[in-house]
C-alpha positions as CSV (number, residue, x, y, z in Angstrom):
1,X,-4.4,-0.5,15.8
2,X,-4.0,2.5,14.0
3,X,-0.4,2.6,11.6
4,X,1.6,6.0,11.7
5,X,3.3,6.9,8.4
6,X,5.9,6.1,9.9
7,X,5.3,2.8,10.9
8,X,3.9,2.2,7.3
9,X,7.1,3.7,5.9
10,X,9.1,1.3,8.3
11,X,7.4,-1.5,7.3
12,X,8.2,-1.1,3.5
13,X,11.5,-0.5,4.0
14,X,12.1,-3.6,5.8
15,X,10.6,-5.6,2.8
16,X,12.4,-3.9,0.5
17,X,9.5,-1.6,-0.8
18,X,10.0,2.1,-2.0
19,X,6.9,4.3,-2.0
20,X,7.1,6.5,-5.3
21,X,3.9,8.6,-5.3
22,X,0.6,8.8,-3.3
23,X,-2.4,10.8,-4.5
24,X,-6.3,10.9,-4.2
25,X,-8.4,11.1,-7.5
26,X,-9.6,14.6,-8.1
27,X,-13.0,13.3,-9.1
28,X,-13.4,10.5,-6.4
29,X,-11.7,10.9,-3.1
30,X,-12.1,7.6,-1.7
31,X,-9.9,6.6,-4.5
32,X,-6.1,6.8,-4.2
33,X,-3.4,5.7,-6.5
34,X,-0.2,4.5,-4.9
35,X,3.1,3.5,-6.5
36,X,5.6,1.3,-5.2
37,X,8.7,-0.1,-6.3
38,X,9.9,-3.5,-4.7
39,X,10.1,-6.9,-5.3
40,X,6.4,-8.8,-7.3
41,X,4.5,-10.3,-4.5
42,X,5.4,-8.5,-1.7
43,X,2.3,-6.0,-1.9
44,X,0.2,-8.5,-1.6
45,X,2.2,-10.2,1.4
46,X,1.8,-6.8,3.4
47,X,-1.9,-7.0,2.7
48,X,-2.6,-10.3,3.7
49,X,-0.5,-9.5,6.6
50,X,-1.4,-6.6,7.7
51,X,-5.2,-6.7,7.3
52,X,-6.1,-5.8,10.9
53,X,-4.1,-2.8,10.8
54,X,-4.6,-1.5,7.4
55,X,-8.8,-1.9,8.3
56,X,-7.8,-0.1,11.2
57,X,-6.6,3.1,9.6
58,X,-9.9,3.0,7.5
59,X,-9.1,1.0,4.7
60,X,-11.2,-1.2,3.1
61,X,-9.1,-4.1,1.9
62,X,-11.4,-5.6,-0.9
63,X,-11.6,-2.3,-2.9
64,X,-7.4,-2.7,-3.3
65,X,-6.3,-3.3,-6.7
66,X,-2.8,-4.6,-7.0
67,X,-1.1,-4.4,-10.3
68,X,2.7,-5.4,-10.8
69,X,5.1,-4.1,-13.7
70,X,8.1,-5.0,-15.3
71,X,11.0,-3.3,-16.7
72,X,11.2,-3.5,-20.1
């Protein structure tokens, strides 16, 4: 099943995720850099839940680095 931006931008909302930027490296483009705001763990809760559907739109799940931050 392929996701819609919309359906992706659905499912964040509903988990309390805020997308903040998006963007392809300029020297790679199979890399992307996305930045989320929303509660630690839930990242990687839409990943494992959503593998099917994120492989789906081309993604390949084991090239995803998840990092969390802090406000200081």
């Amino acid at each position: 099943m392929l996701a819609s931006s919309d359906a992706v931008a659905k499912m964040n909302a509903a988990v309390g995720v805020n997308s903040l930027f998006r963007g392809v490296s300029k020297d790679d483009p199979t890399k992307v850099c996305a930045v989320q705001q929303g509660p630690v763990g839930v990242a990687q809760k839409i990943f494992e839940d959503n593998k099917d559907m994120i492989r789906g739109a081309g993604h390949v799940i084991e090239s995803t680095v998840i990092s969390s931050y802090l406000d200081a």
